[in-house]
C-alpha positions in Angstrom: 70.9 101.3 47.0 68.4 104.0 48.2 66.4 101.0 50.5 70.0 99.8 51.9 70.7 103.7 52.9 67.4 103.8 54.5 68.1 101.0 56.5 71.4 102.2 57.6 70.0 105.8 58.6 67.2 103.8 60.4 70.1 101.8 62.1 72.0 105.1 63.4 69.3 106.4 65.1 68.2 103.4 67.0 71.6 103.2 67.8 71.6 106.5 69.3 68.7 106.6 71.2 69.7 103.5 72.8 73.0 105.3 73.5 70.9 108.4 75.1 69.0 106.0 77.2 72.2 103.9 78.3 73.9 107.4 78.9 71.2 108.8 80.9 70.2 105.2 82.9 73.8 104.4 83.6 73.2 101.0 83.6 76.3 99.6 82.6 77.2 100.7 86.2 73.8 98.8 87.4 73.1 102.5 89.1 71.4 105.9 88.5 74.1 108.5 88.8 73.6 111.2 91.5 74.2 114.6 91.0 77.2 115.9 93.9 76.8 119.1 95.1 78.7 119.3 98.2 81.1 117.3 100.3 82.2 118.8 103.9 85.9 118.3 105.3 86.6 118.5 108.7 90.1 118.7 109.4 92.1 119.1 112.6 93.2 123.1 113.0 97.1 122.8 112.8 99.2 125.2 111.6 102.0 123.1 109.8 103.0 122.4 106.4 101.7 119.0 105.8 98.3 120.6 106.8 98.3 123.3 103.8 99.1 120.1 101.6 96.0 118.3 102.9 94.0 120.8 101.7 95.6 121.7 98.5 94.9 118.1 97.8 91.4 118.1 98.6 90.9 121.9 96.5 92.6 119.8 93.5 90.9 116.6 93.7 87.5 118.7 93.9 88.4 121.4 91.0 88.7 118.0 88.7 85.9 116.0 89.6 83.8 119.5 89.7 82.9 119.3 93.1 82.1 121.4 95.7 83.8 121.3 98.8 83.4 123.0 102.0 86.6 122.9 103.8 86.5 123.1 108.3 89.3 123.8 110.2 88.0 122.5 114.3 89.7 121.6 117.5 89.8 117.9 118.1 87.2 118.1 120.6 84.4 115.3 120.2 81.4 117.5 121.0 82.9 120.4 118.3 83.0 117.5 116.0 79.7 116.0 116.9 78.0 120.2 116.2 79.6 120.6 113.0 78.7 117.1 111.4 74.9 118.1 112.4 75.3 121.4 110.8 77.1 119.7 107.6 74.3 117.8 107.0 71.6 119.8 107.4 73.2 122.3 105.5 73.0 119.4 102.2 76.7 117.9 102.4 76.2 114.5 100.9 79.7 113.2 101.9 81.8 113.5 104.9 85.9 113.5 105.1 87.2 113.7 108.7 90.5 114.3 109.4 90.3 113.0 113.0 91.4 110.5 116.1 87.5 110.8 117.8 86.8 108.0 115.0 85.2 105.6 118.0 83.1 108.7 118.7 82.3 109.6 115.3 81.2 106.1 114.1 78.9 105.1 117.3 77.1 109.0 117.1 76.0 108.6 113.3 75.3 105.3 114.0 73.2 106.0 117.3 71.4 109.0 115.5 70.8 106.9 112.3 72.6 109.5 110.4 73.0 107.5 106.9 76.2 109.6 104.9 79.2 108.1 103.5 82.1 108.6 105.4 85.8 108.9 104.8 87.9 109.1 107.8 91.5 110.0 107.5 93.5 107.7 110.0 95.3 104.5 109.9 92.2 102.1 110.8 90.3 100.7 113.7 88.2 98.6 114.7 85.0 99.1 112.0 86.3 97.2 108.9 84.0 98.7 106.6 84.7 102.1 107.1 86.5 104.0 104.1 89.8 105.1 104.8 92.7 106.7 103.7 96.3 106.5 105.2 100.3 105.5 104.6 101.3 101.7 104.8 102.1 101.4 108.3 103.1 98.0 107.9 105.3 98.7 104.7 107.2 101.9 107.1 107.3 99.5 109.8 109.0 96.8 107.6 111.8 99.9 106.4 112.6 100.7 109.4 113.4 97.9 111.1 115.8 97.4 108.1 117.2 100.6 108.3 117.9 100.5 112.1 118.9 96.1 111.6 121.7 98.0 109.4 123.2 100.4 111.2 122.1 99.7 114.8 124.7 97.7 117.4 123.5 94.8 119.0 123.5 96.2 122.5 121.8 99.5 121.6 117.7 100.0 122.8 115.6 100.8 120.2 113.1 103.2 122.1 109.5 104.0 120.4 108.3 107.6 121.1 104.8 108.2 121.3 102.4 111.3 122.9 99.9 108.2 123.8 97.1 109.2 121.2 95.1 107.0 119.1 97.0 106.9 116.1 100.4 106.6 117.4 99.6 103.5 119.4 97.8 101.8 116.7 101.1 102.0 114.8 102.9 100.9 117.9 100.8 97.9 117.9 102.1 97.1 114.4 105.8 98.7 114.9 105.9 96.4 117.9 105.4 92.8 116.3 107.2 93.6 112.9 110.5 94.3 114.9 110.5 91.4 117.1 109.4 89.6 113.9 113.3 90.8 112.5 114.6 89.8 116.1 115.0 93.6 117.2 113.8 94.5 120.8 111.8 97.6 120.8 110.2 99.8 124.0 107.3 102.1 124.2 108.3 105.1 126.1 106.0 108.3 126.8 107.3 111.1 125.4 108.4 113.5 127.7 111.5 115.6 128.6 112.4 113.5 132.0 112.2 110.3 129.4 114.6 111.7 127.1 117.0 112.6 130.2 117.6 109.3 130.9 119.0 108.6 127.7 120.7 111.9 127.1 122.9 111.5 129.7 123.9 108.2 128.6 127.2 107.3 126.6 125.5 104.4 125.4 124.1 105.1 122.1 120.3 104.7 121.9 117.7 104.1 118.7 114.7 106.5 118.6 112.1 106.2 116.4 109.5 109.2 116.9 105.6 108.4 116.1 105.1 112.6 114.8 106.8 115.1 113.1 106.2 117.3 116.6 108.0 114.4 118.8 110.8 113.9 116.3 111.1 118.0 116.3 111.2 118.0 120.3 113.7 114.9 120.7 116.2 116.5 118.4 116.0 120.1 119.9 116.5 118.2 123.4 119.1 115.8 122.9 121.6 117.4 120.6 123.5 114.5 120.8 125.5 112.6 118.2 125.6 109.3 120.8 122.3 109.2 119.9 120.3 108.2 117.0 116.4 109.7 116.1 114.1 108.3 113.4 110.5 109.9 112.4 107.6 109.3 111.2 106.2 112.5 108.9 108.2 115.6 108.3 107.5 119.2 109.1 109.5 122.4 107.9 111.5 121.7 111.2 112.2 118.1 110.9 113.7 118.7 107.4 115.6 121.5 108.8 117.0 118.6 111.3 118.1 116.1 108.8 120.3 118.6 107.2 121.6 119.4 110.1 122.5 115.8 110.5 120.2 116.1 114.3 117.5 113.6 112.4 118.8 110.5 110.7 116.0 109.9 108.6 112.7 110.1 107.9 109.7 108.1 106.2 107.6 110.7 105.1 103.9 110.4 103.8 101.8 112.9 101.3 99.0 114.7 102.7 99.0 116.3 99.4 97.8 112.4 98.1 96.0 111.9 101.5 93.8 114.9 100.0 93.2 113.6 96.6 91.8 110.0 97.3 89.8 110.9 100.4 88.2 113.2 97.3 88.0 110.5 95.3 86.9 108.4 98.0 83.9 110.6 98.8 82.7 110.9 95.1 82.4 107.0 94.5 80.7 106.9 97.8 78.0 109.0 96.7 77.9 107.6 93.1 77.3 104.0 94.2 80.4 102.7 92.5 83.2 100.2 94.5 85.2 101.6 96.6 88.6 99.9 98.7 87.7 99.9 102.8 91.5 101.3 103.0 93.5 103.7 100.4 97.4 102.6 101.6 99.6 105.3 100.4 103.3 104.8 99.7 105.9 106.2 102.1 109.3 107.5 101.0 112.9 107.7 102.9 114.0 110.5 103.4 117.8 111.8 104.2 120.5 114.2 104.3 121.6 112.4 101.1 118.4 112.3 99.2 116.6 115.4 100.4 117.5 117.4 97.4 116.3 114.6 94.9 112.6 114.4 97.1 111.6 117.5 96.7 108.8 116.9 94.1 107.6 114.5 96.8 107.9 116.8 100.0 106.8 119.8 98.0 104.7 119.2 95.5 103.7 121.6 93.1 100.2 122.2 92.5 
């Protein structure tokens, strides 16, 4: 009895040193572990809603994981980009998030300075597969509203695409463009601007816009303020909500910043840690209307 109780105490602590060394090692991940000290966020200096959410998702995602994070508001201005990614990582970020449409510029500058950090952009993709990302499903949204529109739109009516002619809107363009004349619905690009709108505002025909931001789908309903005509967005703002109760906006797919924050977080902290992480974080999109605006608020405001 007393040999058998030997053994089994001898047994436990091999067991537990192993354990120790396993813990400390990490080798069931194949990697050491790094300590994270800091990640740096630069993000675009807007003063909306969506913006605020962002960064409460980022504060969130960093309070759990026990991170710090040093948080940038910038212009969008490549060589104010290009100074503060310098200074991040002198100053010991291990990690960057950008929050940007320079991402051409980004990429080829840390890769023409040999500036070796993991890097989480926030935008709906380019051309550098490999990059990590972190955006909405453009090609589910695309998909919803051509079904949305295929419903309620006449056959005769032009379905007009709004965009201020930056990066991200005409990479979704590129995608809005083939899914609709995949469904058999003929779809123009038009530059948004108050002369564009004029033509159709003067029209009696009914026409089908679908607005690439939350600012273009705020300044087409302010200028129209028409009911023979028909406006769709992308995003949401305090004044785009404000529109689809008013019945100016039709509808809306809205995406999360607030989510946007969390896995760019998330993102950043496998990065440094060596473990998998996906290329491209597709967040879901939601619909939203004067009907259903009541039952999505957890979604459009969520509470931290």
């Amino acid at each position: 009895m007393r040999r058998a109780k030997k053994i089994g105490i001898v047994c436990v602590g091999i067991l537990m040193v192993v354990f120790m060394f396993l813990s400390y090692s990490n080798l069931f991940g194949g990697e050491t572990k790094r300590d994270i000290t800091k990640i740096s966020v630069i993000g675009i200096k807007r003063k909306n809603s969506q913006v605020e959410d962002f960064k409460r998702g980022i504060e969130e995602a960093a309070n759990a994981k026990r991170v710090d994070v040093e948080y940038l508001e910038i212009e969008e201005d490549y060589d104010t980009i290009k100074e503060y990614i310098d200074r991040e990582i002198k100053n010991g970020s291990q990690a960057l998030i950008v929050f940007s449409e320079k991402e051409e510029q980004i990429l080829s500058y840390l890769q023409s300075e040999k500036k070796k950090i993991p890097l989480i952009l926030v935008n709906p993709g380019g051309t550098e597969e490999k990059t990590i990302r972190v955006w909405f499903d453009v090609q589910d949204m695309a998909e919803c509203l051509a079904e949305k529109i295929h419903q309620k739109r006449q056959e005769e009516e032009p379905v007009v695409y709004l965009t201020d002619e930056k990066e991200m809107s005409e990479r979704m363009w590129t995608i809005f463009q083939e899914t609709f004349q995949n469904q058999g619905i003929a779809i123009e690009k038009k530059k948004m601007t108050l002369p564009n709108l004029a033509k159709y505002r003067d029209r009696k025909q009914q026409a089908v816009f679908i607005c690439s931001s939350p600012k273009i789908t705020e300044e087409t309903a302010d200028y129209l303020k028409s009911k023979n005509q028909v406006i769709y967005g992308i995003g949401y703002s305090d004044e785009v909500l404000q529109g689809i109760r008013e019945g100016k906006v039709e509808g809306v797919m809205a995406y999360s910043m607030y989510s946007f924050g969390i896995y760019a977080v998330k993102s950043a902290v496998y990065s440094i840690e060596g473990k998998k992480v996906d290329h491209l974080t597709k967040t879901k999109c939601e619909w939203i209307t004067q009907d259903n605006i009541k039952e999505k608020y957890d979604f459009l405001f969520p509470i931290y």
